[in-house]
DOMITI-366649 format. One record per residue (C-alpha): residue number from 1; residue in one letter; x, y, z. Coordinates in steps of 0.02 Angstrom, whole numbers, plus 50000, padded with zeros to 5 digits. Example, Ala and Ser with C-alpha at 12.3 -4.5 7.8 and 13.67 -1.06 7.14 Angstrom:
# DOMITI-366649
<vexse><i>1</i><aa>a</aa><xx>50615</xx><yy>49775</yy><zz>50390</zz></vexse>
<vexse><i>2</i><aa>s</aa><xx>50684</xx><yy>49947</yy><zz>50357</zz></vexse>
***
This chain:
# DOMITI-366649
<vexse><i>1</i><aa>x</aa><xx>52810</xx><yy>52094</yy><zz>51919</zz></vexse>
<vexse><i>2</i><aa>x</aa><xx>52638</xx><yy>52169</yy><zz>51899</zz></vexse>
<vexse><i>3</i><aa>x</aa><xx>52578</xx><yy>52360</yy><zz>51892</zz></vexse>
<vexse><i>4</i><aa>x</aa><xx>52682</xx><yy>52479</yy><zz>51957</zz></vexse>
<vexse><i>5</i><aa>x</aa><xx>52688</xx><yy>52677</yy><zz>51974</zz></vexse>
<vexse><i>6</i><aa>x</aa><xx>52799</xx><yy>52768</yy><zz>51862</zz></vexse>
<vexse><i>7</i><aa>x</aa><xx>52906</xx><yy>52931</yy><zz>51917</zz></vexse>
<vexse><i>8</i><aa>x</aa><xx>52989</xx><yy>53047</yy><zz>51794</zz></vexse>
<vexse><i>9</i><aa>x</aa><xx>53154</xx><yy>52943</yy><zz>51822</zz></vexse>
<vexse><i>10</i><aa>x</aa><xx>53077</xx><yy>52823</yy><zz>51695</zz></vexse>
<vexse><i>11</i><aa>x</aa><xx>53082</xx><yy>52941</yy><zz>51562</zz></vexse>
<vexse><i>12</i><aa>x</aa><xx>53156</xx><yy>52872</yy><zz>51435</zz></vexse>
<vexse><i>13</i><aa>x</aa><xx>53067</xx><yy>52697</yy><zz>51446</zz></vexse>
<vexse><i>14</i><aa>x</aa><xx>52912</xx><yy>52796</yy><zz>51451</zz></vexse>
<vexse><i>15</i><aa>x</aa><xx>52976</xx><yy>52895</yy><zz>51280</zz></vexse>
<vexse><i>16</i><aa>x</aa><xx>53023</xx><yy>52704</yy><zz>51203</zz></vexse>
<vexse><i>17</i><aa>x</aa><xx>52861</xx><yy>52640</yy><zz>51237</zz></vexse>
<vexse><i>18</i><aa>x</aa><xx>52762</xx><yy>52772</yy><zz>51174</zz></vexse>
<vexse><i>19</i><aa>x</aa><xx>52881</xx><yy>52762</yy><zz>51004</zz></vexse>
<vexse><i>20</i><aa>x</aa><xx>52897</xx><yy>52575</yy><zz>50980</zz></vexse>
<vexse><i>21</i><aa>x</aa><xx>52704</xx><yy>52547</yy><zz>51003</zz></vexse>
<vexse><i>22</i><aa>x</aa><xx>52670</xx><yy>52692</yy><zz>50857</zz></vexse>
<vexse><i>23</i><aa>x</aa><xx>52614</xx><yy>52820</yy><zz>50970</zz></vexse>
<vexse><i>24</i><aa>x</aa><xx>52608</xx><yy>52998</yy><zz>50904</zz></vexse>
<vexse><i>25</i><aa>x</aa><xx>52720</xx><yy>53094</yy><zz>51026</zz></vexse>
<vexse><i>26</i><aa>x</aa><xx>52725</xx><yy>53301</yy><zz>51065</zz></vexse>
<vexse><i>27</i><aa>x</aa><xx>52902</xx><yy>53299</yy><zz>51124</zz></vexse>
<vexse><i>28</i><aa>x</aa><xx>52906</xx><yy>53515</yy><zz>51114</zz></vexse>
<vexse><i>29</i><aa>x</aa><xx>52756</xx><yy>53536</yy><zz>51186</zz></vexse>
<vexse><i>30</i><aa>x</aa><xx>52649</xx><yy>53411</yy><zz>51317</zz></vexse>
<vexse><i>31</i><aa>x</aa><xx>52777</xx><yy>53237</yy><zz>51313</zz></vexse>
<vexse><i>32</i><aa>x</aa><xx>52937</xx><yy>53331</yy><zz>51329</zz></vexse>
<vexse><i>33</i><aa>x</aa><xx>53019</xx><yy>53298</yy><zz>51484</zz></vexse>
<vexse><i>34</i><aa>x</aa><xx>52988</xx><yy>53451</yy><zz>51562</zz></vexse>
<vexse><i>35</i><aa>x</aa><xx>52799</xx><yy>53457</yy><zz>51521</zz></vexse>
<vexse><i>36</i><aa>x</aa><xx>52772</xx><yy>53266</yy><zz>51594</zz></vexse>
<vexse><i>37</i><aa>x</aa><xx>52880</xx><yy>53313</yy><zz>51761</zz></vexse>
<vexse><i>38</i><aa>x</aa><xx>52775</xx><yy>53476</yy><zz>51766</zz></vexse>
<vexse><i>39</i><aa>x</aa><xx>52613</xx><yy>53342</yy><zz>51760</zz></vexse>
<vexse><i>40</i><aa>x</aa><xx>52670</xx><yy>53203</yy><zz>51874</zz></vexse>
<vexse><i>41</i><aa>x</aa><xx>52704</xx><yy>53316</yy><zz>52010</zz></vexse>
<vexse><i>42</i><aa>x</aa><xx>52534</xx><yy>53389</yy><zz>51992</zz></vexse>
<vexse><i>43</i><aa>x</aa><xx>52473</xx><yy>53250</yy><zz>52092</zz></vexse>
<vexse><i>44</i><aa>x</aa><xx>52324</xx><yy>53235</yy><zz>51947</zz></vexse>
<vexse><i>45</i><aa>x</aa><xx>52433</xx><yy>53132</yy><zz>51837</zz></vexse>
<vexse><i>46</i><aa>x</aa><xx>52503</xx><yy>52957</yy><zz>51848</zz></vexse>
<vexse><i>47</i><aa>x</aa><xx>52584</xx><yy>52827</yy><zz>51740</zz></vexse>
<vexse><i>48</i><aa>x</aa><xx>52560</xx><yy>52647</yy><zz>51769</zz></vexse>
<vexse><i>49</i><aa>x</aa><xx>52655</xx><yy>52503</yy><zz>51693</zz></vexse>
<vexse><i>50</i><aa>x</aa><xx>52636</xx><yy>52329</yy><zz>51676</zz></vexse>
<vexse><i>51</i><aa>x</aa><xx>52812</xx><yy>52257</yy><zz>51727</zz></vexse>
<vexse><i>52</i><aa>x</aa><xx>52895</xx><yy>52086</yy><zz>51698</zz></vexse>
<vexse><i>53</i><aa>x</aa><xx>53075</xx><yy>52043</yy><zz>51746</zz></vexse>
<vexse><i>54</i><aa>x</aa><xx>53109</xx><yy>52200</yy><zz>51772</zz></vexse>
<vexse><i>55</i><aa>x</aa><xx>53047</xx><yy>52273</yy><zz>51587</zz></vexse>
<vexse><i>56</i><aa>x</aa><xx>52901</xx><yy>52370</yy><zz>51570</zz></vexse>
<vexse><i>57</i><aa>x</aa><xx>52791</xx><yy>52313</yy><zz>51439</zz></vexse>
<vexse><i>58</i><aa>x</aa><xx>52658</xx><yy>52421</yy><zz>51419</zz></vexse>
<vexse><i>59</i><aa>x</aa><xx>52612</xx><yy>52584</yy><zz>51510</zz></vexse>
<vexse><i>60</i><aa>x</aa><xx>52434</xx><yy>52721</yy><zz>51537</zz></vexse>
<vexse><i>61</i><aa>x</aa><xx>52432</xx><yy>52889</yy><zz>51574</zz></vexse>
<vexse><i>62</i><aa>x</aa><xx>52308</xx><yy>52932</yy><zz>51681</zz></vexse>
<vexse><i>63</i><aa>x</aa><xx>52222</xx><yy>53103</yy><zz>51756</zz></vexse>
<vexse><i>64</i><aa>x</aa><xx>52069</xx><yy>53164</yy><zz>51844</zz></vexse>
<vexse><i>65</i><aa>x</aa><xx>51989</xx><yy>53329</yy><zz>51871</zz></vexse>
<vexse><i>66</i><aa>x</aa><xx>51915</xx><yy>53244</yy><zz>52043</zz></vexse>
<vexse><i>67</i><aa>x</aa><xx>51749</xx><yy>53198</yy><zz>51945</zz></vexse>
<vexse><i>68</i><aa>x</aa><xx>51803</xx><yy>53104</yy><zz>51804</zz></vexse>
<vexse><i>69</i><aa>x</aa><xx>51953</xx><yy>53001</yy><zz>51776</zz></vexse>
<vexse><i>70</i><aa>x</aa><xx>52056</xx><yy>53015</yy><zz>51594</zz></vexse>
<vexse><i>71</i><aa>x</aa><xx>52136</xx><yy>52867</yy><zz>51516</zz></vexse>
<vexse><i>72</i><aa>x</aa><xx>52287</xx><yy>52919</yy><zz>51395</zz></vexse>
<vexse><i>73</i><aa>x</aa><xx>52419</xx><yy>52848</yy><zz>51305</zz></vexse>
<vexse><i>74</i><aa>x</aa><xx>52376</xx><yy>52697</yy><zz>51330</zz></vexse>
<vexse><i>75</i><aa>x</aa><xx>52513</xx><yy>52580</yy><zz>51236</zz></vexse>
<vexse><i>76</i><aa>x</aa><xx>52591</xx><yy>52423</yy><zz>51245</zz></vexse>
<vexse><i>77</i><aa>x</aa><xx>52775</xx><yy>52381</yy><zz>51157</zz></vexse>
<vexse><i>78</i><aa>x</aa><xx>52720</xx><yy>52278</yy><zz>51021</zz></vexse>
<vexse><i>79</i><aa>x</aa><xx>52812</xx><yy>52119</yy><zz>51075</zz></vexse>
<vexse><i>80</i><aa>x</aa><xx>52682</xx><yy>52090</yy><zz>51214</zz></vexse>
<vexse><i>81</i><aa>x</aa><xx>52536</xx><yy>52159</yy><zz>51114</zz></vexse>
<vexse><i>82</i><aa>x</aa><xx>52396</xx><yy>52034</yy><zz>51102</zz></vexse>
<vexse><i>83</i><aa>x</aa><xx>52421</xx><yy>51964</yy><zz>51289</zz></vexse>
<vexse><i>84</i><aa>x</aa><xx>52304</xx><yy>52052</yy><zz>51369</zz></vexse>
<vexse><i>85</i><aa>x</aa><xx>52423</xx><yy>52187</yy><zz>51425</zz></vexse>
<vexse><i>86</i><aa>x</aa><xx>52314</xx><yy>52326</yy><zz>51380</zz></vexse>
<vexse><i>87</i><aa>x</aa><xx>52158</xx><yy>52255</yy><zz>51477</zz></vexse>
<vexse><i>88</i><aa>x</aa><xx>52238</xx><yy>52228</yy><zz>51637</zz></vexse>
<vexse><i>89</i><aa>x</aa><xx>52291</xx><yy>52417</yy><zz>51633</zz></vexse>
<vexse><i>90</i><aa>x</aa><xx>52133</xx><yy>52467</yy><zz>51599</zz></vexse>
<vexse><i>91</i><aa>x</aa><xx>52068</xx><yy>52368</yy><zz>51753</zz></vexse>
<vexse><i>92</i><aa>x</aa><xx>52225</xx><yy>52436</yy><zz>51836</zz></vexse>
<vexse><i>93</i><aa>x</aa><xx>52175</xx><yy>52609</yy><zz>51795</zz></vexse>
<vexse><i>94</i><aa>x</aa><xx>51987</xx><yy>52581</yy><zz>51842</zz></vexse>
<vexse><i>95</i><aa>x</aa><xx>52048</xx><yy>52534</yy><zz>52020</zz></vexse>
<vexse><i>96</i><aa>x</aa><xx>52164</xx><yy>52684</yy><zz>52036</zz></vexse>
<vexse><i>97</i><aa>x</aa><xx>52014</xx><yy>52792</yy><zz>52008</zz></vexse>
<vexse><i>98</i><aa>x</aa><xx>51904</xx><yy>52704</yy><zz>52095</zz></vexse>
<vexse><i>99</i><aa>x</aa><xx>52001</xx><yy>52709</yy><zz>52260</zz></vexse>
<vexse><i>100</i><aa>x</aa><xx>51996</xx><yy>52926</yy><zz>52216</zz></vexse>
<vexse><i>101</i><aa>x</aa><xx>51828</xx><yy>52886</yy><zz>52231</zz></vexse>
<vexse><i>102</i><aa>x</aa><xx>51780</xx><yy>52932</yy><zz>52035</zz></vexse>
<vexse><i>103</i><aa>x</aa><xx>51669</xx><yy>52826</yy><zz>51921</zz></vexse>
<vexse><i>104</i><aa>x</aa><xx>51683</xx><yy>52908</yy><zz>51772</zz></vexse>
<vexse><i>105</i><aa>x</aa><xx>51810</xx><yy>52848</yy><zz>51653</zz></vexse>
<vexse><i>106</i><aa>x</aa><xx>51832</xx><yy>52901</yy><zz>51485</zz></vexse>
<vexse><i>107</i><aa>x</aa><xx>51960</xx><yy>52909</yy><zz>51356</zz></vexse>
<vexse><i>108</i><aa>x</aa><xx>51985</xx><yy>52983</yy><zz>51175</zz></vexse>
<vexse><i>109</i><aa>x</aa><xx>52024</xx><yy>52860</yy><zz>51038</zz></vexse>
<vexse><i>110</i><aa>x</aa><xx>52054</xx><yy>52890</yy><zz>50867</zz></vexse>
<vexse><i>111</i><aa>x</aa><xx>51913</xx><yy>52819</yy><zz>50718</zz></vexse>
<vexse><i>112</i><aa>x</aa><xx>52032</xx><yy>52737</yy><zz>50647</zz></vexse>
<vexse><i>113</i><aa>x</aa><xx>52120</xx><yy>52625</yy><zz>50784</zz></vexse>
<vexse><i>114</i><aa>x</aa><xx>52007</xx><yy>52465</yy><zz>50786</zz></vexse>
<vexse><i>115</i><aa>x</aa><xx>52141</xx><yy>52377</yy><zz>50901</zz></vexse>
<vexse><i>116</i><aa>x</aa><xx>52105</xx><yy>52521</yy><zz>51025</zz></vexse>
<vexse><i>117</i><aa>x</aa><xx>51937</xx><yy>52538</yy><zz>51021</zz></vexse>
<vexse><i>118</i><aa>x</aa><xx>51899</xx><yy>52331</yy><zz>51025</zz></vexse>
<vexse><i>119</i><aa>x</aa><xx>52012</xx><yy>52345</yy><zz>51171</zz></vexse>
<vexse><i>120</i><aa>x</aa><xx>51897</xx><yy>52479</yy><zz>51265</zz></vexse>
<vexse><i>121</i><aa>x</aa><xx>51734</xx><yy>52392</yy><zz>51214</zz></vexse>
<vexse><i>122</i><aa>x</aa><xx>51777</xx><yy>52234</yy><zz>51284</zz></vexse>
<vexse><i>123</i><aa>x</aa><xx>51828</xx><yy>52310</yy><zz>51421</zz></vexse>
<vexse><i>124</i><aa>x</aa><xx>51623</xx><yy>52382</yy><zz>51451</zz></vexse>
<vexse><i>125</i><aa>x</aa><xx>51676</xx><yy>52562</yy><zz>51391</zz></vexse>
<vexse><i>126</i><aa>x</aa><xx>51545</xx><yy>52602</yy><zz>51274</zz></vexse>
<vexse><i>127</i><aa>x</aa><xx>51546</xx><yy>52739</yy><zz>51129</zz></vexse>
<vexse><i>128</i><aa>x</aa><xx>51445</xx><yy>52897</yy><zz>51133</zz></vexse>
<vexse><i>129</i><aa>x</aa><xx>51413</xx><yy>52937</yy><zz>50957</zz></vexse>
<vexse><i>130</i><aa>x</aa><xx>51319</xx><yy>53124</yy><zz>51028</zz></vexse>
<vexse><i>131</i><aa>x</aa><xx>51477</xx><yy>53169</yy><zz>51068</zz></vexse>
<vexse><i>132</i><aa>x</aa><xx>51589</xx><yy>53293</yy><zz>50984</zz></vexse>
<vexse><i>133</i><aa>x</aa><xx>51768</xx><yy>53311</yy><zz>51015</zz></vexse>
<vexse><i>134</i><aa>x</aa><xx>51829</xx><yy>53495</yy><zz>51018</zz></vexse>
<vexse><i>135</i><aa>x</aa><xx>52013</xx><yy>53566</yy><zz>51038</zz></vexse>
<vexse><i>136</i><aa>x</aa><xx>52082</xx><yy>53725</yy><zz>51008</zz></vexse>
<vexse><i>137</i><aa>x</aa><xx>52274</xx><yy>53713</yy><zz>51018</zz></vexse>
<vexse><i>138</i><aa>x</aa><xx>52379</xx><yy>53880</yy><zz>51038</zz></vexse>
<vexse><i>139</i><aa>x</aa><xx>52539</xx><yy>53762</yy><zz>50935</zz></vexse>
<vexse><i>140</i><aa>x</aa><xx>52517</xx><yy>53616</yy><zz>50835</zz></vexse>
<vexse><i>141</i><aa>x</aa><xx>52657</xx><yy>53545</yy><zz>50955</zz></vexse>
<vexse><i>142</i><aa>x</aa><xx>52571</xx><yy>53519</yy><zz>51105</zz></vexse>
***
């Protein structure tokens, strides 16, 4: 019970998470199997679940570049949504960094996800509206 570390072996209940909560997924290109093994054992990357009997119920993605700590795919199977799931793995991710030593945490969330983005702002993550997302992708896949 509680937050617990991920390893590739949990594949699949990472993959069934990420579909059940409506996550968009890349499976060709950076979610395949493959790509998120590739990531894990970077030592930059970890996945952290909130566990209950033995079923996960919501999991984060997390990775740092040693300065600044990223929050991804953050999702929660939509059973246990509205629990407070999602907040305690944002605290649980805060304290992951923290203990790297980085205060910086950011994350990218979509305009139009309000559950998301109430989630982050009550968590004291504020919005940066001078900010402009830019990617430049080499496939649409990944």
């Amino acid at each position: 019970m509680g937050i617990k570390q991920l390893n590739i072996e949990d594949y699949s209940k990472i993959k069934r998470i990420w579909t059940e909560a409506g996550l968009p997924t890349r499976p060709g290109g950076r979610d395949s199997y493959t790509s998120l093994k590739k990531q894990l054992k970077s030592g930059k990357v970890v996945i952290l679940a909130d566990e209950l009997n033995e079923e996960i119920r919501g999991l984060v993605l997390l990775s740092h570049d040693e300065r600044k700590g990223w929050i991804n795919r953050l999702a929660v199977d939509p059973k246990f949504q509205r629990q407070g799931i999602a907040s305690q793995l944002l605290q649980a991710s805060e304290k992951y960094f923290l203990e790297l030593g980085i205060e910086i945490y950011v994350a990218l969330v979509e305009a139009d996800n309000p559950t998301s983005i109430n989630c982050f702002e009550k968590n004291g993550f504020k919005f940066w509206d001078n900010i402009h997302y830019y990617s430049k992708r080499l496939r649409e896949d990944i």
